[in-house]
N, C-alpha and C positions, 0 to 999 in steps of 0.2 A: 452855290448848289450845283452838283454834277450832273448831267443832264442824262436820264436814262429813256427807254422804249416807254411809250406812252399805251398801254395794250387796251384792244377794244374791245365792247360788251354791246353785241348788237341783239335786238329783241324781238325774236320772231312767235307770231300769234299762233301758227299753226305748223304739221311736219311739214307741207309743200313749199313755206317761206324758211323752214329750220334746212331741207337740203339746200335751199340756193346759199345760207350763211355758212353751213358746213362745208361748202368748198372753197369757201378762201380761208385759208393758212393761220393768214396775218389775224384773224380773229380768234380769237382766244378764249373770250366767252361766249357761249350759244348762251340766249338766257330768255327762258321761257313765260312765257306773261299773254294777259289777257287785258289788252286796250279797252274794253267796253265796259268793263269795272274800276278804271281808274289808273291813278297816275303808275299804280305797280300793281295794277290788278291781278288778281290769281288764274292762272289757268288751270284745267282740270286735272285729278292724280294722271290719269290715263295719258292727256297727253302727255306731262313730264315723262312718264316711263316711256313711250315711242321716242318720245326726241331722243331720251338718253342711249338707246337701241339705234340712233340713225350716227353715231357719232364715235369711228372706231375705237376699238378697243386698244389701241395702243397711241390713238392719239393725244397731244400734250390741249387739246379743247378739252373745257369744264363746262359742266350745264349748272347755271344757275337758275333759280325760281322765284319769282315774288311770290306773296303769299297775302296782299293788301296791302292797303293803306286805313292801318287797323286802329278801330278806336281802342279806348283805356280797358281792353280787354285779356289779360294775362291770361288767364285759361284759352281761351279762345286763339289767341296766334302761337302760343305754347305747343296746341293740338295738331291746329293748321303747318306750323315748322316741321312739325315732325312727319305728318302728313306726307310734305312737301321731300324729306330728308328719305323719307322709306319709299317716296316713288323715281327717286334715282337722281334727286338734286346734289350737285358736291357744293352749291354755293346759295343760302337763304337770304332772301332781302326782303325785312319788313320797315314800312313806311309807318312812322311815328305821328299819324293823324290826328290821335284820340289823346295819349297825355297831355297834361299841361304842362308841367312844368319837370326838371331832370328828375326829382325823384319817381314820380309816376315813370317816367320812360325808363330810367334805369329799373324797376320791378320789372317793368313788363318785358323789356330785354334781357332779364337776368332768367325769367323762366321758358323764355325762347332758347336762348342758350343751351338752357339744362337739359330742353327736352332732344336739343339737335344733338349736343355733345353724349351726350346717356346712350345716344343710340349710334352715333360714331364720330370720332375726337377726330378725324381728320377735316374731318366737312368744316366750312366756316358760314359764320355767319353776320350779315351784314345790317346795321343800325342806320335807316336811312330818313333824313330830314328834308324839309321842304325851304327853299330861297325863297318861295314869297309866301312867307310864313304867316306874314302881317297881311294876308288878306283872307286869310283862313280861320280868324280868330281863336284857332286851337293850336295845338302842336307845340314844342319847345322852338326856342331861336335857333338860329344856325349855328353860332357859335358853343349852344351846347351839346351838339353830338358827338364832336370828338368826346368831350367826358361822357357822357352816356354809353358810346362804345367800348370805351375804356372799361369803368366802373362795373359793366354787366357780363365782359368775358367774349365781346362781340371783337372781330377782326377784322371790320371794314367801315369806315364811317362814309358818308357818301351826302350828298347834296342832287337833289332831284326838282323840281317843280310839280306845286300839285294842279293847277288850272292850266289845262293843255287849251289851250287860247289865243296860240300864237306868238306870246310871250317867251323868252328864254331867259334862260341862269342870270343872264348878266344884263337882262333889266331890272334884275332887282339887287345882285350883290356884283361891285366892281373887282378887279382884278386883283386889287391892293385885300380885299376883303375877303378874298379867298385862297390868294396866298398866303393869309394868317389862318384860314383855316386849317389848309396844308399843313401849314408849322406847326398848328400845337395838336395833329392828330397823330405826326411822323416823330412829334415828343414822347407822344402816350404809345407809341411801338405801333401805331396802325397803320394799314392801307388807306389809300386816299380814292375816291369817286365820283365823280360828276358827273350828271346828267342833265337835263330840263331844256329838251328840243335846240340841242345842239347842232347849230347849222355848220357848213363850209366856212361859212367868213368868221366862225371862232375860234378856228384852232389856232390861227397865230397869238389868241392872248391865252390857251388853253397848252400851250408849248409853254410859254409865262410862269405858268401856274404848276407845273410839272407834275398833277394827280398823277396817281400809277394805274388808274386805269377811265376810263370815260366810256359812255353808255348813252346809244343811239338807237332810234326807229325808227322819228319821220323823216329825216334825212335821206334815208336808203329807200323809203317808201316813196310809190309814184305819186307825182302830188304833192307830196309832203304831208300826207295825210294820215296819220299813223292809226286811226282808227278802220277807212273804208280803203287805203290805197294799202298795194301788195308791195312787201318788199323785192328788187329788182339788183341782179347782178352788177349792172353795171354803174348804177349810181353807188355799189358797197366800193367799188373799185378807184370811182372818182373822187371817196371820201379814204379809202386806205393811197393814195398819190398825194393828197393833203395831208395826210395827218403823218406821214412815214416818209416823205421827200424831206 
């Protein structure tokens, strides 16, 4: 496997934590979310359109949006995407809470899809599942999102954690387990995602795993507290010297 730039998706709550992320470079995605709702909570239309106003217009930074961690409601994150797509997201990410099983996810990602594409084909959108799936007693396995993203028209399969508890990715799926996720999502032509309180000490098996892009907040947050602590300059910097050395 040829080893490319591993690009970063850091998640800022509000615009005062979206300037400190928009000045480093190396991040790529600004992505906008609301911690006190959950593992990809939504933040409001209003701030997605400021953040996307804080973020030049000729720069190669995307703002992505979560939009929940939605249950089996197709109407409902269909609305909320587009929602999400018309206040100036180029990248949607809904969190597969509520299906059970692929085909309920593949429905309900097929009219998120529609509603984002119908309104502009460039945007993408992202099918994101949960590593400790088995404590959630909902949601599809991990290994079904690559086909769920695939089958629904989605461009980004992604692996997140939903119990922010201090737990991360790789208490629940090993390295071997997620570099098969890799493979069979980079089969079905998609982008690859990680996240779930991705510390400093993962990225050497996160280099392993070669996702094309990884998604961080308590890390860069003081504390490590991704809910009350503010994201801070210099711990994004301590985390782009790891992850880019």
């Amino acid at each position: 496997m040829s080893k490319k730039k591993i690009e970063l998706l850091i998640s800022p709550k509000n615009l005062e934590e979206a300037k400190v992320v928009i000045q480093h470079k190396s991040v790529k995605y600004i992505d906008c979310k609301n911690p006190n709702e959950g593992s990809l909570g939504a933040n409001f239309p209003w701030i997605i359109k400021e953040m996307k106003k804080l973020i030049p217009q000729n720069s190669p930074q995307l703002l992505s949006a979560t939009i929940g961690d939605f249950p089996n409601l197709p109407g409902t994150a269909s609305l909320a995407a587009l929602g999400a797509a018309v206040s100036g997201a180029d990248i949607i990410k809904v969190g597969l809470k509520g299906p059970k099983n692929e085909e309920q996810a593949i429905i309900l990602m097929k009219k998120v899809v529609k509603a984002v594409k119908d309104y502009n084909t460039d945007l993408k959108v992202v099918a994101a599942g949960y590593a400790d799936q088995s404590r959630m007693h909902t949601s599809p396995e991990f290994m079904a999102i690559p086909t769920i993203a695939a089958e629904s028209g989605s461009d980004i399969a992604m692996l997140d954690t939903y119990f922010k508890d201090g737990m991360n990715l790789f208490d629940f799926l090993n390295t071997t387990q997620l570099v098969q996720f890799r493979n069979k999502a980079k089969d079905l032509n998609l982008d690859v995602a990680l996240a779930g309180n991705l510390m400093k000490s993962t990225i050497s098996e996160i280099k392993k795993i070669q996702p094309d892009l990884i998604g961080v907040r308590s890390v860069v947050c003081e504390g490590y507290d991704r809910t009350n602590g503010m994201i801070r300059s210099h711990l994004i910097k301590q985390l782009e010297e790891e992850l880019f050395k």
